[in-house]
C-alpha positions in Angstrom: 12.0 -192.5 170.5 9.6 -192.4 167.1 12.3 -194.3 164.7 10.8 -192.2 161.0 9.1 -193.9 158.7 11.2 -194.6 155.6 11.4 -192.3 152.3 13.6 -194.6 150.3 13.6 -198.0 150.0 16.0 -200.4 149.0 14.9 -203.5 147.4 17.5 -205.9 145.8 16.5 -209.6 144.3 18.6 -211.9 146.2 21.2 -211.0 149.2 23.7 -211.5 146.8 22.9 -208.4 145.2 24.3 -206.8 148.9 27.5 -206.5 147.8 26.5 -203.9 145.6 23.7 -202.3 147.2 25.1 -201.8 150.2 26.5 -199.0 148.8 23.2 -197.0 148.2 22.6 -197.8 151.5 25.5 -195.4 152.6 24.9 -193.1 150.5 21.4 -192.7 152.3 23.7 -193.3 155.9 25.2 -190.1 155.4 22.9 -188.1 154.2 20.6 -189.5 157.4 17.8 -190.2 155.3 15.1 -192.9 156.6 15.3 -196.2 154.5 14.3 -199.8 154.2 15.8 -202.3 153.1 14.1 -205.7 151.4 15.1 -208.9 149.5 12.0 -209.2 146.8 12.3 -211.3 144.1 10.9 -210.8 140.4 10.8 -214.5 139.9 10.7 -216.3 143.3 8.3 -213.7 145.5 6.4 -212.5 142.9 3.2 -212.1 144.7 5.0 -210.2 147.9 6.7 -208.1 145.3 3.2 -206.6 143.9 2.1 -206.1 147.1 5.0 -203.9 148.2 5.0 -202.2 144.8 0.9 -201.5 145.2 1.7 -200.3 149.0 4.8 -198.2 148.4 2.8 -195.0 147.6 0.4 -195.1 150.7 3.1 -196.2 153.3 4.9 -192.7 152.4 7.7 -194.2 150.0 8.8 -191.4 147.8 11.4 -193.6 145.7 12.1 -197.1 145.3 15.8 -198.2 144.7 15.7 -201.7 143.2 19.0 -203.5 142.4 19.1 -206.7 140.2 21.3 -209.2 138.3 20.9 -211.2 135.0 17.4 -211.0 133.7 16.9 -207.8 136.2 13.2 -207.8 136.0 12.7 -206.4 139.3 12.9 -202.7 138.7 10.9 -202.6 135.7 7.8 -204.9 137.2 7.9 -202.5 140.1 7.2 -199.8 138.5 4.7 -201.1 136.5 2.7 -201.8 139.8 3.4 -198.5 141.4 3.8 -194.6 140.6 6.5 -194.3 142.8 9.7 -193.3 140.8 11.8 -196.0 140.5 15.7 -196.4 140.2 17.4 -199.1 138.6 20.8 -200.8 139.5 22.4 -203.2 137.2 24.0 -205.4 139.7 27.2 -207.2 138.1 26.3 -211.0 137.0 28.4 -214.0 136.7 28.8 -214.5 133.2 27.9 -211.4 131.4 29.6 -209.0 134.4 26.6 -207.4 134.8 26.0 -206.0 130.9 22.6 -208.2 130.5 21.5 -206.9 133.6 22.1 -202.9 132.3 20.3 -203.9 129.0 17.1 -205.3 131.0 16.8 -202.4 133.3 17.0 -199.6 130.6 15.2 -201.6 127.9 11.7 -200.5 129.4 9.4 -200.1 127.1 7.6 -197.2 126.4 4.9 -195.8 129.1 6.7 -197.5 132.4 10.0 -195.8 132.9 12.7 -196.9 135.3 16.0 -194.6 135.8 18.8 -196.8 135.6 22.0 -195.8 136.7 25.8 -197.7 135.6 26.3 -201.4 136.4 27.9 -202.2 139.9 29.0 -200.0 142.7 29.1 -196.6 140.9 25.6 -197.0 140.0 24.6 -198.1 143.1 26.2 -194.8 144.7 24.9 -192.6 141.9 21.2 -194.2 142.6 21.7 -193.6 146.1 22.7 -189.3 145.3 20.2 -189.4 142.9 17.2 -190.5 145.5 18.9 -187.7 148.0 18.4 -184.9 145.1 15.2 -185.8 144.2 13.9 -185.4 147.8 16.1 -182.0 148.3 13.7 -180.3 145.8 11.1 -180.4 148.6 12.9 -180.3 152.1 15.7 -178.1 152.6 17.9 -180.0 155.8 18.7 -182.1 152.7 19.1 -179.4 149.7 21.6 -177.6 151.8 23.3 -181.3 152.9 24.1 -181.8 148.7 25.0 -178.7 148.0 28.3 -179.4 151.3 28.6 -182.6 149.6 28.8 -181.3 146.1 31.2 -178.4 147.6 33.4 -180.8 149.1 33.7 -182.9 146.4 34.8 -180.2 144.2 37.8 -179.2 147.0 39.0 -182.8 147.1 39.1 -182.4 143.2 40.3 -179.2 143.3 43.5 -180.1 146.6 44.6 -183.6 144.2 48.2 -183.3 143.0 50.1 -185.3 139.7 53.3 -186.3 139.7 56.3 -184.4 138.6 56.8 -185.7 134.6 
């Protein structure tokens, strides 16, 4: 059996950064959409992460999920070496919880953009939904997967009950 060749992949700086990024990972999971996932650091790897941003394109990447703490350069080096849309997760830091991390990623400047989503697990998720959207506009297994998704989500909203006051 052929195992697909990856559409997304998931890069984080350190295997620290799992914690959060695990949950783009499942986001990907259930939608069944092939993925990699690699450990490529900004600062310590910085040769083998220009290479993987230079190769993304021609290996048949059509977005890169990168997750990074504190100085987060990852995402926005990335995308400065590739064309491949690029999605941003702050990923929660020791001593500033993950805000310094937020301001790097969205501080890009002008002429190399990165999307960056909410510090920590939500943005992680969102990144992950985000990815799956972008590749429903050209493949319709997944277009008709979010719009279930979106439906359900709107019944669970729609069955929750409050408290008598």
């Amino acid at each position: 059996m052929k195992v697909k060749e990856p559409l997304v992949s998931v890069v984080m700086g350190s295997n620290s950064d799992w914690s959060v990024m695990q949950h783009t990972v499942a986001i990907l999971k259930d939608f069944d959409l092939p993925y990699e996932v690699r450990v490529v650091s900004a600062h310590r790897t910085p040769d083998v992460m220009f290479e993987f941003a230079e190769a993304a394109s021609q290996r048949g990447i059509q977005c890169i999920i990168a997750g990074a703490g504190g100085a987060a350069h990852l995402p926005g080096m990335i995308a400065a070496k590739t064309t491949v849309p690029v999605l941003g997760v702050p990923v929660n830091s020791r001593y500033l919880n993950g805000l310094d991390s937020l301001l790097s990623i969205v501080q890009m400047p002008k002429g190399v953009p990165v999307a960056s989503f909410a510090i920590g697990e939500a943005g992680a998720s969102n990144a992950g939904l985000f990815a799956v959207a972008m590749l429903a506009n050209s493949d319709d297994r997944i277009r008709n997967q979010l719009i279930e998704f979106r439906k359900k989500q709107a019944e669970s909203v729609a069955a929750m009950q409050l408290p008598e006051v």
